[in-house]
C-alpha positions as CSV (number, residue, x, y, z in Angstrom):
1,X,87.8,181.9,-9.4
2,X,85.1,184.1,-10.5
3,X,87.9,186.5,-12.6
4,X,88.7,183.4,-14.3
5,X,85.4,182.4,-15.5
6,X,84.9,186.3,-16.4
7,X,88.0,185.6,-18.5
8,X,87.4,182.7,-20.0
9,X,83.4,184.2,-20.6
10,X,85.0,186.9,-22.6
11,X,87.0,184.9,-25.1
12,X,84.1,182.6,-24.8
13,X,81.8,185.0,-26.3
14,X,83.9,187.2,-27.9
15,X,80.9,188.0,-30.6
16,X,77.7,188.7,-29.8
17,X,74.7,188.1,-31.5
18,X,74.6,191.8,-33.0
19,X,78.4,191.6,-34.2
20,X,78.3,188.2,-35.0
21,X,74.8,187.8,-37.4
22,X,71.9,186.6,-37.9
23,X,73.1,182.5,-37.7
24,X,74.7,183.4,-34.2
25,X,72.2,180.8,-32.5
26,X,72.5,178.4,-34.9
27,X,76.1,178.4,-34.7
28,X,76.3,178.2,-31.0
29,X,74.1,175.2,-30.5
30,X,76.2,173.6,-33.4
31,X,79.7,174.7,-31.5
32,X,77.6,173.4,-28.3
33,X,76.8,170.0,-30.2
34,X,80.6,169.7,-31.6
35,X,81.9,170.1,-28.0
36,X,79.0,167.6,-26.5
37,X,80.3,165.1,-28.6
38,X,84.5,166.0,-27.7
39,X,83.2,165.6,-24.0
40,X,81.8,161.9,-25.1
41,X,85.0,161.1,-26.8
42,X,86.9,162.2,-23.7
43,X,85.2,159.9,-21.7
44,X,85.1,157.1,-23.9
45,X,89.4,157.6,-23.6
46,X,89.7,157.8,-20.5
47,X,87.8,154.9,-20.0
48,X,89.7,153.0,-22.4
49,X,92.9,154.0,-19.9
50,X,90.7,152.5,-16.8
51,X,90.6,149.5,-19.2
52,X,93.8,149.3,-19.8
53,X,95.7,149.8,-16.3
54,X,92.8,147.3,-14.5
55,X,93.6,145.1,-17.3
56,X,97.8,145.5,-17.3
57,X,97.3,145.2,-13.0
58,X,95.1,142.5,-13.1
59,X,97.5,140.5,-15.3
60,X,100.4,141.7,-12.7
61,X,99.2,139.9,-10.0
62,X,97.5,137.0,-11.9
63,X,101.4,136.0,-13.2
64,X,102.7,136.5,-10.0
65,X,100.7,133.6,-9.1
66,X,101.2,131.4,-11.9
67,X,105.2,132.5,-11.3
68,X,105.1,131.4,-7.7
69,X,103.4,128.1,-8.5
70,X,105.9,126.8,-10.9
71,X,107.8,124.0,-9.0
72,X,111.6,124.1,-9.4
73,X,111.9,127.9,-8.4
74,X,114.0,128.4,-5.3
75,X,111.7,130.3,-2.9
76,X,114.3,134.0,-3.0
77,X,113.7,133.5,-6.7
78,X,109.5,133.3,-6.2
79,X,110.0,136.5,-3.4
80,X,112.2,138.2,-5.6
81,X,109.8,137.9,-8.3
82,X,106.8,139.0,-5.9
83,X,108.8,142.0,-4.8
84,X,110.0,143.2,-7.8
85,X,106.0,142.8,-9.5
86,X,104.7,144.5,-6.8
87,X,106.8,147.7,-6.9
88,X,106.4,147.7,-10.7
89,X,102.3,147.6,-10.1
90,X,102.9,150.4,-7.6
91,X,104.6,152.5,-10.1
92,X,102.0,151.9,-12.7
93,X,99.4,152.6,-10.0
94,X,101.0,156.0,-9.6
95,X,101.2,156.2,-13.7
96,X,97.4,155.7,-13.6
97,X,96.4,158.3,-11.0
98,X,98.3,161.3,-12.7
99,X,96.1,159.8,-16.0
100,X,92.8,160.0,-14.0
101,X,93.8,163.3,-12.4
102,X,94.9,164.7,-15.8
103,X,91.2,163.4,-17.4
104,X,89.5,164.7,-14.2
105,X,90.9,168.4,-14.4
106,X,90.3,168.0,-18.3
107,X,86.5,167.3,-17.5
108,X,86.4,170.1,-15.1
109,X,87.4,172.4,-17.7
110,X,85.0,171.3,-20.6
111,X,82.4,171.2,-17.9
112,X,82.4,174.5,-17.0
113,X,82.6,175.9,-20.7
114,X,79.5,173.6,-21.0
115,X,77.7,175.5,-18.8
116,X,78.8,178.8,-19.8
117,X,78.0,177.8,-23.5
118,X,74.6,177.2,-21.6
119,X,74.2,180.7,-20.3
120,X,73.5,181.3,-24.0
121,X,70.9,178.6,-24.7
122,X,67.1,178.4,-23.7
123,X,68.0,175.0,-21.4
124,X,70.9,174.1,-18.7
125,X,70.7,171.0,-19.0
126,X,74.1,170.1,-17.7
127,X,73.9,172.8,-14.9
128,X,70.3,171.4,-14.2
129,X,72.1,168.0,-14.1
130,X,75.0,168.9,-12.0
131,X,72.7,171.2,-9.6
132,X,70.3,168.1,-8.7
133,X,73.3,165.7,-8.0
134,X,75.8,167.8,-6.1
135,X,73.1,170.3,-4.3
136,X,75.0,172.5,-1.4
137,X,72.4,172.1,1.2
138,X,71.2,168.2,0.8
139,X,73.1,165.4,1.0
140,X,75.1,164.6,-2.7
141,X,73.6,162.2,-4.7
142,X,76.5,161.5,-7.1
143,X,79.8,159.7,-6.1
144,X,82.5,161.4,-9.1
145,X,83.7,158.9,-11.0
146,X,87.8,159.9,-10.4
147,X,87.0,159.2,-6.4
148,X,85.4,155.5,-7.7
149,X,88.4,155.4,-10.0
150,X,91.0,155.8,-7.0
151,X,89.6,153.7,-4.5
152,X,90.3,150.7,-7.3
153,X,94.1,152.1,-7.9
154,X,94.0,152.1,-3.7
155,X,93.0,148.5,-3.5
156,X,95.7,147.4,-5.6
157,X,98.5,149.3,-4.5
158,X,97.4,148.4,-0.6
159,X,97.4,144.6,-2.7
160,X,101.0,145.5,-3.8
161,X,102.0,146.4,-0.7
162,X,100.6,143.3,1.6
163,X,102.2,140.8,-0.7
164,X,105.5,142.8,-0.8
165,X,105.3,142.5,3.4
166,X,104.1,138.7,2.9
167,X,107.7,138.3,0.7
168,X,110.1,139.6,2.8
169,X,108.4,138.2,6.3
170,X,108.0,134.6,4.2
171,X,111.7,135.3,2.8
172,X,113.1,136.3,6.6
173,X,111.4,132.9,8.3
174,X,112.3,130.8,6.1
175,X,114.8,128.0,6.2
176,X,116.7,129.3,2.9
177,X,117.6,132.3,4.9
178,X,118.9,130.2,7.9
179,X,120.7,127.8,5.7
180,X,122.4,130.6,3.6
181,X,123.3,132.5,7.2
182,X,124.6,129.4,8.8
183,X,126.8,128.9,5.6
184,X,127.9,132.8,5.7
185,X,129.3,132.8,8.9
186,X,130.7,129.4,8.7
187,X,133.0,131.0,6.0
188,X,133.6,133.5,8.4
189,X,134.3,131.6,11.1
């Protein structure tokens, strides 16, 4: 890890202040500023993604049980329709994890430029920051917000799943399935 950062230190800082001139300063808290504010817009997306699968899942299971309620269905229409929502919402769980992973590693990234950018600035603020919350000897004082994130895409795919089981066992014990086997093997038979 620590040839890494080297690496990326060196094309960080590929001028100093004596190749560079005598605005090097000025320009690095400006570049600093500039890629303050791309973290911010980062953030700002990817919570506009939160927004957006919470609201698409939400939605999901909030038709299912307007879908169910309708009077008239027959009840393997009302499972099938259960079923076949709940593996989509599954799927788009899984869509929204590799989009919270993908904004987590991003954030990672422009973190630790952050504090390399810092190395060259008279405060850390974000290493100060990141220091007090996550110390290595007392207990953390900061939850990261892609475990928070991933404990609601858990609820609703363990949501997904129990109404999937409720389908098929409500489905199985049910008098359509009797019916339709009694009329199967009386064609049979």
């Amino acid at each position: 890890m620590s040839e890494d950062i080297e690496k990326i230190r060196k094309e960080l800082f590929s001028y100093t202040k004596d190749n560079y001139g005598e605005k090097y300063q000025d320009h690095l808290l400006e570049e600093y500023k500039l890629y303050i504010q791309m973290m911010d817009n980062n953030s700002a997306r990817r919570a506009n993604a939160n927004t957006f699968f919470l609201t698409i899942n939400s939605a999901i299971v909030a038709i299912m049980g307007i879908i169910t309620k309708l009077a008239g269905c027959p009840m393997f229409i009302n499972i099938l329709w259960i079923i076949l929502s709940a593996i989509f919402g599954i799927i788009l769980c899984y869509r929204w994890e590799d989009i919270i992973n993908s904004y987590s590693d991003l954030n990672a990234g422009k973190f630790q430029i952050i504090h390399l950018l810092e190395e060259r600035l008279p405060a850390k603020l974000y290493k100060a920051e990141w220091d007090y919350l996550r110390p290595e000897e007392r207990e953390k004082k900061y939850t990261q917000m892609t475990v928070t994130e991933k404990r609601v895409i858990r609820m609703f795919r363990a949501l997904y799943i129990i109404l999937i089981i409720i389908g098929l066992v409500s489905y199985f014990f049910s008098d359509e399935l009797h019916k339709l086997f009694i009329q199967i093997m009386s064609e049979f038979g």
